[in-house]
N, C-alpha and C positions, 0 to 999 in steps of 0.2 A: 368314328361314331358321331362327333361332332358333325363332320361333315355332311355325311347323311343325312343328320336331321334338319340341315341349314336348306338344302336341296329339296326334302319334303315339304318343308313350309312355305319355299318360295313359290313351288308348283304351284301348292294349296291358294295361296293369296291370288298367284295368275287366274287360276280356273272361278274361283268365288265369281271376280267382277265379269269377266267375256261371259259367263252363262248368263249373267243379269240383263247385260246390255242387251245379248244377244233377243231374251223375249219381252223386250220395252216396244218393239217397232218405231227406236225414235227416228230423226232428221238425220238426213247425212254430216250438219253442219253442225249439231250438237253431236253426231257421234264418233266426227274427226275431235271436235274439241276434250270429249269424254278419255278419248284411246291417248290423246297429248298428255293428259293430266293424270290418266293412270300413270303411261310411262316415265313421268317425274316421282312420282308416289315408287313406284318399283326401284327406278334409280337410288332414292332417297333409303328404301328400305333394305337393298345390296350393299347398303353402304353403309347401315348400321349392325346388319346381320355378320358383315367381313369384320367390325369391330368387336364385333360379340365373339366370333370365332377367334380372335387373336387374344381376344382376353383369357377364352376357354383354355388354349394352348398355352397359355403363359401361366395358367393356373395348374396346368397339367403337370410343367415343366417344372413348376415349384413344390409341386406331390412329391415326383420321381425323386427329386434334391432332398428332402425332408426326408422319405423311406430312404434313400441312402445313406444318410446322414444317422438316420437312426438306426439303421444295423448296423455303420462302423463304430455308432457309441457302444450298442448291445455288446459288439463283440468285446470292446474295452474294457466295459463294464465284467462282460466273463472272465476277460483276462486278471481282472483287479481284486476279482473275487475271489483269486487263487492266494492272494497274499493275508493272512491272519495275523493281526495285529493285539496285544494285550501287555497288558502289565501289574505293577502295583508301586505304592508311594509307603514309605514309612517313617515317619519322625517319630525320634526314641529321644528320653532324659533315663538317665542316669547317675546313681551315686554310687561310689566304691569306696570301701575304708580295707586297710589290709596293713596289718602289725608283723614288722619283722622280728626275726629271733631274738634280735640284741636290743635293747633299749637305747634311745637320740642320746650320744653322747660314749658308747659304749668304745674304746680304743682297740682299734684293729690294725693288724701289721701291713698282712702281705697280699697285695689284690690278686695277685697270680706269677705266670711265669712269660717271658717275650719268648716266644718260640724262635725268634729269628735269632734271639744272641743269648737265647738260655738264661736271660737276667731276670731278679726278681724286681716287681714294682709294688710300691708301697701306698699307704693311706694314712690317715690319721687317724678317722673316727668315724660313725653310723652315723645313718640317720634313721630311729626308729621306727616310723610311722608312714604310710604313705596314706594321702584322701583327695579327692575329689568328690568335694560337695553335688556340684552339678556339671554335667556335662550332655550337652547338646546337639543330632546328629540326624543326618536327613537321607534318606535313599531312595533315588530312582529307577525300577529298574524297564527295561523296554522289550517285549519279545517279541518274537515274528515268525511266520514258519510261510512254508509256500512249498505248492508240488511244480518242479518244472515239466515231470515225465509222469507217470502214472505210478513208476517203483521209486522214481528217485523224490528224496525234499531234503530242504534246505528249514535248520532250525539256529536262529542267534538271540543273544538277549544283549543288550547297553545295558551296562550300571554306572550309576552313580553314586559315589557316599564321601560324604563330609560332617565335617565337625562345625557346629554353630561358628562363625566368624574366624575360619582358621580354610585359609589355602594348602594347608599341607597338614600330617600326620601329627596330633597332638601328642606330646611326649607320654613313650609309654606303653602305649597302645598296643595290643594285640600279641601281648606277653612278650614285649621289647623287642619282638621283631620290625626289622625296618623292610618297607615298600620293596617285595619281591616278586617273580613269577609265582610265589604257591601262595599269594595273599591278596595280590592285588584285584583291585573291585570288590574286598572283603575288610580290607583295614580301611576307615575315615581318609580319605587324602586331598582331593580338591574337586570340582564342580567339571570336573572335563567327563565326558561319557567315553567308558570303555567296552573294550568286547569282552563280556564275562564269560558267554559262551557263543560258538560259531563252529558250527559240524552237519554234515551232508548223513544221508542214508540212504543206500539202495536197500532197497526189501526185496522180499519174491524174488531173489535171484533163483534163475534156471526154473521156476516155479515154484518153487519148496520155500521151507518158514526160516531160511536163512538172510540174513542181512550183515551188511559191510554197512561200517561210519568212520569218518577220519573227518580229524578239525580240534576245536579246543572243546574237549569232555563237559558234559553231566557230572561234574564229581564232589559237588558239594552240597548240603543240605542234606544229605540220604537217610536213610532210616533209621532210627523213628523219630527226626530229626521234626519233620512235620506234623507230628501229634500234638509238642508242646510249641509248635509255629502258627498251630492255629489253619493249615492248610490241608483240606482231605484228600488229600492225593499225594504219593512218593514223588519228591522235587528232583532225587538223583538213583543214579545206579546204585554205585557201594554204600554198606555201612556208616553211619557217621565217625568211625572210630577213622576213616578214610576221608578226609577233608581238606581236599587241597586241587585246587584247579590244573589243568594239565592239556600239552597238546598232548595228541595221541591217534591211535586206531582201536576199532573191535570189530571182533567179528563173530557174528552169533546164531545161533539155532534153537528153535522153538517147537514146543510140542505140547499135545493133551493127554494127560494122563488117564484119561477116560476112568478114573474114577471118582465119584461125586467129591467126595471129601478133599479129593488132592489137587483138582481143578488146571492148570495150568504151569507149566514150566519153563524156563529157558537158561542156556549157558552160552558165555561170552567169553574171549578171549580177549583180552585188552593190551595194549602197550602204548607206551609214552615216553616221552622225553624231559626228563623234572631238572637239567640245565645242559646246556651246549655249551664247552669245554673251547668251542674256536679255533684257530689257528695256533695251536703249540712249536717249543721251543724241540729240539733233541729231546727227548724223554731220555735220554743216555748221561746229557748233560744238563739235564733238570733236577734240581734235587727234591723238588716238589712236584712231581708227575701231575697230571690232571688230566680227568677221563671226562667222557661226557657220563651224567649220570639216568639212567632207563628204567623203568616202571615195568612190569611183564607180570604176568599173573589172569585167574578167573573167577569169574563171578560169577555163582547161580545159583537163580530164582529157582530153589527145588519145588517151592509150588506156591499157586496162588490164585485162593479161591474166596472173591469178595478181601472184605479185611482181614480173612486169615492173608500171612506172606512170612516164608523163612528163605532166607538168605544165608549161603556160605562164601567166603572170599578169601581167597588167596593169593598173594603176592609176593614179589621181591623187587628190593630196591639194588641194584648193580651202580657199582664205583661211588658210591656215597659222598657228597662232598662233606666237608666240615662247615662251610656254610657257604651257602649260594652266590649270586651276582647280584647285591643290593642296592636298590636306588639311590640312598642315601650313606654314603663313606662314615659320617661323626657319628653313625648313632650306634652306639657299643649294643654285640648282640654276646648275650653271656656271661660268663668267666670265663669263658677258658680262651680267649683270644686278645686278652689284654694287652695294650700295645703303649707307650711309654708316648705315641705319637697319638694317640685317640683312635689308630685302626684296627682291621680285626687278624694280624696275620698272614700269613700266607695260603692261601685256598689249596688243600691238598686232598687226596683220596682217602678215604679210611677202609674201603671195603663196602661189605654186602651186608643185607639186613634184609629178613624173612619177617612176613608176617599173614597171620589169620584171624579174621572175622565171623561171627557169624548173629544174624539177629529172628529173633521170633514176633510175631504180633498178632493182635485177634481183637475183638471184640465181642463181647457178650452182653445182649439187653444194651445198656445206656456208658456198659465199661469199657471203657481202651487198655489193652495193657501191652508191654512187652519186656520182653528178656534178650539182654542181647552180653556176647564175650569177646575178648579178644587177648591174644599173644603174640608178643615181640622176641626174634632171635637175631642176634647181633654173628654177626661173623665179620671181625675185623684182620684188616692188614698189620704189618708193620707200624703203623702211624698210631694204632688201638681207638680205640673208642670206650666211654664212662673212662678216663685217663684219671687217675690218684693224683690229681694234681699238687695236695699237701706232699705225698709221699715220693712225688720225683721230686720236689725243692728240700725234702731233707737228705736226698738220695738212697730214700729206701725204697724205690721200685721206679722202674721205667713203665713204658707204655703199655696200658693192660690189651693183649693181644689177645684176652681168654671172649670166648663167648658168654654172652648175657642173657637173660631169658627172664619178660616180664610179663605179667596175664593184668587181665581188668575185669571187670563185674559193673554192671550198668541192667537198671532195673526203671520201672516207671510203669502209671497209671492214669488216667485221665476219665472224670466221670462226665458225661452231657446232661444238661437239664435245657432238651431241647424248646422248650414253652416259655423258659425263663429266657433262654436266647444267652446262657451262661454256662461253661464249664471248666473243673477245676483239677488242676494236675498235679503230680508229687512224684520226682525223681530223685535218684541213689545211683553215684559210682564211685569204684574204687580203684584206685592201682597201686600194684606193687612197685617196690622199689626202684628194678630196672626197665618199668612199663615205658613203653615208648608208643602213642596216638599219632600221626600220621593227620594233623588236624592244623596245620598252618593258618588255613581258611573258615577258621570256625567261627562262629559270629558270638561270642561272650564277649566283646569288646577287649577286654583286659588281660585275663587269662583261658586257655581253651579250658573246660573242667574236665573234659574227656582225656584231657592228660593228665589231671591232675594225679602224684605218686602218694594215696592217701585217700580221704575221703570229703566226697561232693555233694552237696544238697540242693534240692531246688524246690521250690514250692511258687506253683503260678494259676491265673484263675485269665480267662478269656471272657468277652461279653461280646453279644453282636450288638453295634448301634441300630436302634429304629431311625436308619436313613431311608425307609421309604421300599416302594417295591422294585425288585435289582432290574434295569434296563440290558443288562449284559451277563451271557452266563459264566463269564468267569467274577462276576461281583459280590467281593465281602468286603463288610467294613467292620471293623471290630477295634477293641482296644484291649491289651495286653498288661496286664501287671505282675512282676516275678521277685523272686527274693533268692540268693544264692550263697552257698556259706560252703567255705575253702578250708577246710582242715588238712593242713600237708601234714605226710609223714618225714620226707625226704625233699633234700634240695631240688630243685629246676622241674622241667616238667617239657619234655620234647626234645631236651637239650640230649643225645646222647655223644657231646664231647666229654663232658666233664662230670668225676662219680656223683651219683645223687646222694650227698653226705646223709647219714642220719642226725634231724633234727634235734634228737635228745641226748645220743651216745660220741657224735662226734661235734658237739660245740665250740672247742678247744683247735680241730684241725679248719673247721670254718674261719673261726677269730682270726686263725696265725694266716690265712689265707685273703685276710679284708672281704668276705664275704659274709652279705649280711639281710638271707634269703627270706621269703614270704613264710612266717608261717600259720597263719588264717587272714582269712578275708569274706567283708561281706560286700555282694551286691544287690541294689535296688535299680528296678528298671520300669519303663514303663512305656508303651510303644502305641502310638496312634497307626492304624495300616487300613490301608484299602487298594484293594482289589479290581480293575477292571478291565 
């Protein structure tokens, strides 16, 4: 095209002047001089016209470069688009005050028994009271998700959580469990970012509402965990009475109930691996066998339609350990593995342990509410479980090998005063004696309430901050203020090595045992969070 037009105008310029000359009738000796000095002018103008054409093409050439350049950004830009990014931040204070049975000073015997040489080890005295004034605590957490195929994505989240001015786990913490697979990125530890969740999902396999996931689970925060969290949307799969991180697989199927009111359903098969057992020794000449222990069980959403959601869940835990693979050796988990050396005994099997869930929820007008249950069955081995541990050190009973069976009650309300950008919540639960919660990773800091064997109060109110209008649509910012009061009826709470004494009727077998268990507590808490 250039070129073209470089060739039209040069014609143009020849023809103008020859037609001029041509009807002047000058001199032959002005119109040799005239024909000289055009063709200097023609030269001269070949020679700005070639410069004009080299600039045109170099300009051309810098188009082409630029649209290239910019479709392999476009495409990058597509590519980038595929990755979703969000999160949220939370700083929490905290007070806890929690009075044991016995009052500071109260003479205790026996702290338990050394499994490994059947001896008893001994104490002096209680210490009545446990408190912490203030305590200080920061979480990061980081999500992402991204489609590589069209059926398959990729969903992870980093956490991080710490204690104001502490690299490691403040004593105590997260009902005296030390830094494990079913806690960690859930108990306070240090400023390093871990993988709290990381799991693939195919969908639409063969075309139908089936889907495959395998990775580290969804398994904490879950229902109705998020009402009194301040978040409108279910955080996990299972129940909150199920609160414990885990690899694993599911595999699930979906459908519509094509009726208005029942909306939506799906059921999932789950399994997991809650410790790897490793390279063992003979199990023939082991006196302490160890299995790897497996999660197996279903969840399902029987329907869900808007904020109605009922959930039922069933599970069982295979080869059970007595306690897991702990990051931290010195930090005593219990009674029942008291060691003369500061450890926790020998890690052995106990058997199998059943259990079901199930929760309701709804809302009406401005109210939240739900009802949710649960039951524990123990099926132990030879090694027993809830163990009389007063009752073998005087030799009136060995290891209870009988089955236990513990139920809960968990109730709660939540009203919105959406104008006011305020609402305020009120929860109740309770467990029985042998109730066992499944809740390592729960986030009460202290103690989980959902295990608590006895009764749990909470009373809390949310407020959204006027920080402005949300640039992001995962954005809340709110502040959080709760109150939580621990009424046990019975000793430990998760523990099912050792019996949950009763606090009023066996006082006497606690004392001769040097234990000297929570019995009320109150929490104050108070959580700055945002969302983005």
């Amino acid at each position: 095209m250039v070129k073209k037009f470089s060739m039209l105008a040069l014609a143009g310029l020849m023809a103008l002047p020859a037609s001029g000359i041509a009807g002047a009738g000058a001199a032959p000796q002005d119109l040799e001089r005239k024909i000289d000095e055009l063709a200097r002018q023609l030269d001269a103008l070949k020679a700005q016209l070639a410069q004009q054409n080299e600039a045109m093409v170099q300009y051309g050439d810098t188009v082409d470069d630029m649209d290239e350049l910019l479709s392999e950004k476009s495409e990058a830009w597509d590519l980038a688009a595929r990755f979703k990014f969000y999160g949220d931040f939370r700083a929490r204070a905290d007070y806890y005050s929690a009075s044991n049975l016995f009052a500071a000073g109260t003479p205790l015997q026996m702290t338990g028994m050394n499994p490994a040489t059947g001896q008893p080890i001994y104490a002096t005295q209680s210490m009545g009271n446990q408190e912490n004034d203030t305590i200080l605590t920061n979480r990061l957490r980081l999500n992402m998700r991204v489609k590589a195929t069209e059926n398959l994505e990729f969903k992870g989240r980093l956490a991080m959580y710490k204690a104001w001015g502490m690299q490691s786990t403040p004593a105590n913490l997260a009902g005296g469990y030390p830094i494990f697979d079913g806690n960690t990125t859930r108990t306070p530890n240090d400023s390093a970012l871990y993988v709290d969740r990381a799991f693939v999902n195919w969908n639409n396999i063969g075309g139908m509402p089936i889907w495959f996931s395998i990775g580290r689970r969804p398994t904490t925060d879950g229902p109705p965990a998020h009402i009194r969290m301040g978040n409108d949307s279910r955080m996990a799969t299972p129940p909150g009475y199920f609160d414990y991180p885990f690899d694993g697989i599911a595999l699930g199927y979906g459908w519509d109930w094509n009726v208005e009111s029942m909306g939506t359903s799906r059921i999932r098969f789950c399994y997991g691996r809650g410790f790897e057992n490793g390279l063992q020794w003979d199990k023939d000449t082991n006196p302490y066998p160890l299995d790897d222990t497996d999660f197996a069980g279903l969840s399902w959403d029987i329907l869900k339609k808007g904020s109605r959601f009922l959930n039922l869940q069933v599970f069982g835990v295979y080869n059970l350990f007595n306690y897991p693979a702990f990051s931290d050796d010195f930090v005593r988990f219990g009674a029942s593995f008291p060691q003369e050396d500061g450890g926790f005994g020998p890690q052995m099997d106990l058997g199998q342990m059943y259990h079901t869930a199930g929760v309701f929820m709804d809302k009406v007008s401005n109210l939240n509410y739900f009802i949710a249950g649960g039951w524990s069955h123990t099926d132990p081995n030879g090694n027993g479980m809830f163990n009389d541990v007063y009752g073998m050190a005087m030799g009136q009973a060995g290891a209870n090998t009988g089955s236990e069976d513990g139920y809960s009650v968990y109730a709660g309300v939540r009203y919105d005063m959406d104008d006011l950008g305020l609402k305020i919540g009120a929860e109740y639960n309770y467990g029985s004696q042998y109730w066992i919660a499944f809740t390592p990773g729960h986030d009460d800091l202290y103690m989980s309430k959902l295990a608590t064997r006895g009764n749990a109060y909470e009373l809390y109110m949310l407020y959204d901050l006027p920080t402005g209008e949300a640039i992001s649509k995962y954005a809340q910012t709110f502040i959080r203020l709760g109150w939580q009061y621990y009424d046990y009826n019975y000793a430990g709470g998760s523990d099912y090595n050792l019996k949950p004494y009763d606090l009023d009727d066996e006082k006497s077998a606690l004392q001769a045992l040097g234990l000297n268990p929570v019995e009320s507590a109150h929490q104050v808490y108070l959580t700055f969070e945002a969302y983005f």
